[in-house]
N, C-alpha and C positions, 0 to 999 in steps of 0.2 A: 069728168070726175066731179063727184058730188061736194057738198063739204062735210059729209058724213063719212065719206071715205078717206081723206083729207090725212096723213102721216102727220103724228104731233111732232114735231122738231122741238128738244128742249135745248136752250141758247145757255153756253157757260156765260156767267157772267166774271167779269175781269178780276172779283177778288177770289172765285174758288179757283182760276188757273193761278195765280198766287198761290195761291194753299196748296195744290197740287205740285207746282213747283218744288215749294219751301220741302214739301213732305220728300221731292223725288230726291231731291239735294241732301237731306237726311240721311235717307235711307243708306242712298251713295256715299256719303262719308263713313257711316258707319261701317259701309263695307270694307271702305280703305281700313279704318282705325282699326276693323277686326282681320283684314288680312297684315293688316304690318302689326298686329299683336301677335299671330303664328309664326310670321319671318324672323322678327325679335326674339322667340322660344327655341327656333330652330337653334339659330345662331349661336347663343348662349347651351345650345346641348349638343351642339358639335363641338366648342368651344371645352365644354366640361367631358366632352369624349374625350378628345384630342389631349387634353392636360391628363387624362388619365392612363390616357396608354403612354404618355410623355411619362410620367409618374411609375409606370411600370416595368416602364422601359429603364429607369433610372435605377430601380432597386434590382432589378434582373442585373444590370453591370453592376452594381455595386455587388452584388450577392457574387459575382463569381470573382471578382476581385479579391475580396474577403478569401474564397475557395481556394485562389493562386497562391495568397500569401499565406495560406496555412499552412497549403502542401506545402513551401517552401521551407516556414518554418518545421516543419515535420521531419523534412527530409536533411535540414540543416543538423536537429536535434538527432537525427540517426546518426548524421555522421559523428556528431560529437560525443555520442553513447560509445560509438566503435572506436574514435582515438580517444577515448577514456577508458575503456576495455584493454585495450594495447597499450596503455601508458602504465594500466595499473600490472599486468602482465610482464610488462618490461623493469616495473620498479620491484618488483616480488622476485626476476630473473638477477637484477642487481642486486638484491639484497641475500639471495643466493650465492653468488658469486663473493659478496663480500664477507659472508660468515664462512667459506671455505677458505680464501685467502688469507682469513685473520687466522682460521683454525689449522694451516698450512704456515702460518706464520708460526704462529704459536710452537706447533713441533717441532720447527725448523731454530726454534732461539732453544729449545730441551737440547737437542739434539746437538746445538752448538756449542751448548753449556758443557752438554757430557764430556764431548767431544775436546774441551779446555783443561775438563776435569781430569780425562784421563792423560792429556798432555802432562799436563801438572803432574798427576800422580807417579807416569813416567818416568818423568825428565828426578824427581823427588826420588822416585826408585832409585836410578841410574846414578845421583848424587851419593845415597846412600850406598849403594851400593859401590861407591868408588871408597866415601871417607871411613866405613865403617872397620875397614883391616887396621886403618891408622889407627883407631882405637882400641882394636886386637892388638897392635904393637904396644903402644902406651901402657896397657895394663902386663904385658909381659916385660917392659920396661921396670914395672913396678916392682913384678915380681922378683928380679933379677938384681934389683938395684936398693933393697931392703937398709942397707948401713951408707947409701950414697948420697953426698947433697943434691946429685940432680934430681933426689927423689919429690922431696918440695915442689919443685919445676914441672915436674912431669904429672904431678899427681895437680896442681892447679891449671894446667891444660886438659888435663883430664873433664877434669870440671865444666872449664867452658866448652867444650865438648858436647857433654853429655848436654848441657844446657842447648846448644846447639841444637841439636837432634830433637828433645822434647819439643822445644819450640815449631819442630816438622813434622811435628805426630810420632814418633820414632820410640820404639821402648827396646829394648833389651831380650833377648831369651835368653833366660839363666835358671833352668829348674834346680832346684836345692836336690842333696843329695837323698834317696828314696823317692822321689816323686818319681809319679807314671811317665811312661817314655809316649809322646806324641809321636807318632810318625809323620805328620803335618805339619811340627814344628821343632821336631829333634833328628839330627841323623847320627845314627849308631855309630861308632866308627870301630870298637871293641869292646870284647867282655871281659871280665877282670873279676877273680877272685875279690868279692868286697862283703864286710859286715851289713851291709843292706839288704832288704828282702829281693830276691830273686829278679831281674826282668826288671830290678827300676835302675835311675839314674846313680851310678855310683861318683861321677865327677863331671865336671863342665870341663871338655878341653879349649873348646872358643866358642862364645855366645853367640846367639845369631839374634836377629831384628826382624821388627815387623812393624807396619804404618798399617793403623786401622785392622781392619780385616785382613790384609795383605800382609803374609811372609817374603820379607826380600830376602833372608838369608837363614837356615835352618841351624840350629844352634847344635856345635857337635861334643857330642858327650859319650862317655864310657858307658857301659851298664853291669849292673852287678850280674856275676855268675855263679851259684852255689854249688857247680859240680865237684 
């Protein structure tokens, strides 16, 4: 071999493998620095996945919690709609009941009243109708005994008598003579030549009484007859 043929060999010298080092040593960190920059990213956005489906997961149960206690409340509020419906149904059904009872009341104190009244009225009859001859006798007493001392006597029993009686409602039938003949409160008993016009009263033979409305006793009289 010539030495024109000769391969140039160039010889590193010891400060460019230095340099070549330093640069390889670089390069290599940097790769580090920039793969554990990616791992770092990762990390942090698994981390932010993870909190968010955590996060979602946390409003999804709360969201149906809230759901539970609605219906509850809902279904709590229906029932108390319905026993409020039925209480007010039940207080309308009572207060039904209690305006018929008062108005059942009510008739029933009429009814007891009358029912006193006419006892009263009665038993007031039934008195009358016992004392009042004794005052038929009294006054034929009177009649009979015109020059007598017992007339005084008999003529102030009379009195309280008749006081008696008023004091009970109690009047006298005594039509004068010509007054029209009641058939509801006079009974006939004969007719008799009398100076009176035709068909009326010509004499009282015994008075009768009456309380109020009520004849207890029909007063008996003559009547004139012009035949």
């Amino acid at each position: 071999m010539s030495d024109d043929d000769a391969v140039d060999v160039e010889v590193e010298s010891p400060d460019d493998a230095a340099a070549d080092a330093a640069s390889a040593n670089g390069t290599a960190e940097a790769t580090a620095e920039g793969t554990s920059g990616e791992s770092v990213d990762a990390a942090e956005e698994a981390r932010t996945t993870e909190d968010g489906e955590a996060l979602a997961a946390a409003v999804a149960e709360h969201d149906q919690a809230l759901a539970r206690e609605v219906a509850a409340l809902e279904a709590e509020l229906g029932e108390t709609r319905d026993e409020l419906l039925e209480a007010e149904a039940e207080a309308e059904e009572l207060t039904s009941k209690l305006a018929r009872v008062k108005a059942d009341f009510s008739n029933y104190k009429q009814r007891a009243k009358r029912k006193q009244d006419e006892i009263r009225e009665r038993a007031s009859e039934k008195l009358v109708e016992r004392i009042t001859p004794v005052r038929n006798d009294l006054l034929r007493a009177l009649d009979q005994e015109e020059g007598s001392d017992l007339r005084p006597g008999v003529e102030s029993t009379l009195e309280k008598f008749d006081e008696v009686l008023a004091e009970e409602g109690v009047e006298p039938i005594a039509p004068d003579p010509g007054d029209a003949v009641d058939p509801s409160r006079h009974q006939v008993m004969l007719r008799v030549e009398s100076d009176q016009p035709e068909g009326t009263v010509h004499e009282v033979y015994e008075p009768g009484y009456e309380m109020g409305d009520r004849v207890v006793s029909e007063a008996k009289v003559t009547v004139s007859d012009d035949s």
